[in-house]
N, C-alpha and C positions, 0 to 999 in steps of 0.2 A: 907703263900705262897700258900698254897694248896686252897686260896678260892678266890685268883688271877684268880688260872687256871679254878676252878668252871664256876667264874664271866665270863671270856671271853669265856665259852662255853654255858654259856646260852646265852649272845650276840650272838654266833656265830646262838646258833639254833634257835632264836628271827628273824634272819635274813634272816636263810631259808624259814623261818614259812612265812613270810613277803613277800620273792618272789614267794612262791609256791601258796599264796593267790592272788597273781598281774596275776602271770600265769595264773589262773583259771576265775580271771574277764575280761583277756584279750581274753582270748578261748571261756568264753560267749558272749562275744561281739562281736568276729569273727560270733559266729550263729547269730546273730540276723541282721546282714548286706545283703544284696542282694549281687549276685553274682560279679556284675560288680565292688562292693567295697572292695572287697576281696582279688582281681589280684595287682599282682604289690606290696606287702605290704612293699617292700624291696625298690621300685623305692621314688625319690623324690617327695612330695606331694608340696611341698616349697622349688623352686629351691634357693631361694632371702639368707635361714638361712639353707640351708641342712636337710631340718626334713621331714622323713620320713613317709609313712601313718601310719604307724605301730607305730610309737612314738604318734604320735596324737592319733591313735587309743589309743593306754596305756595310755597316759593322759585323754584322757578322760573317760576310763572300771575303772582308780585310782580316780576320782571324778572331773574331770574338765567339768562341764556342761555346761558352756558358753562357747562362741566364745572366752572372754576376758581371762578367766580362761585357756582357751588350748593357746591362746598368751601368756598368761605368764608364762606358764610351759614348752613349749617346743619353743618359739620364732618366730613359724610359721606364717606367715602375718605379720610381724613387716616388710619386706620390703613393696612393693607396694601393698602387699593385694589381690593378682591375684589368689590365693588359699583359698581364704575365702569361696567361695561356697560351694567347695568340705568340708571344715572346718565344714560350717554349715550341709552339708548333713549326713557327720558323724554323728554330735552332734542330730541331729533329727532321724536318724535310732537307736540309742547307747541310747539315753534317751528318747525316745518317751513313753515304757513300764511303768519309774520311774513316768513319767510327770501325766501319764492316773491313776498310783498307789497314787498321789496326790490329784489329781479332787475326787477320789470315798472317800477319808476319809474326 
């Protein structure tokens, strides 16, 4: 019984460990944005599926580096695509750093 309660406390702190490291790549990815992509993180970026910049942002700081990648994690542009821009501009200010740490190896 007692390695029940163990189990579902290392779960538990697997889980913190898990958001506290989400936090942390979402806060560096808030630095590495220009001002203008910063405002509003709470407003809809994707009127068409409800998602949020903030959600795309986390989709993408938790490893969604393509356009197709951040569609399929958070649904955004699956309507008409009128927020693809903005999608892309994300994903090139948020990976631009990874891309250039690619070319030099």
């Amino acid at each position: 019984m007692k390695s029940k309660d163990t189990n579902i406390e290392a779960t538990s702190n697997n889980t913190d460990d898990q958001t506290g490291s989400a936090d942390n790549a979402y806060q560096i990815g808030l630095d590495k944005l220009p001002d203008n992509l910063k405002q509003d993180l709470d407003n809809y970026l994707c009127l068409c599926n409800g998602v949020t910049r903030s959600e795309v942002i986390h989709a993408i700081c938790e490893g969604a580096d393509t356009f197709i990648k951040v569609r399929a994690k958070t649904y955004a542009s699956a309507g008409n695509a009128c927020c693809r821009e903005e999608i892309e501009e994300l994903l090139e200010c948020l990976t631009a750093e990874e891309e250039e740490s690619t070319k030099d190896s």
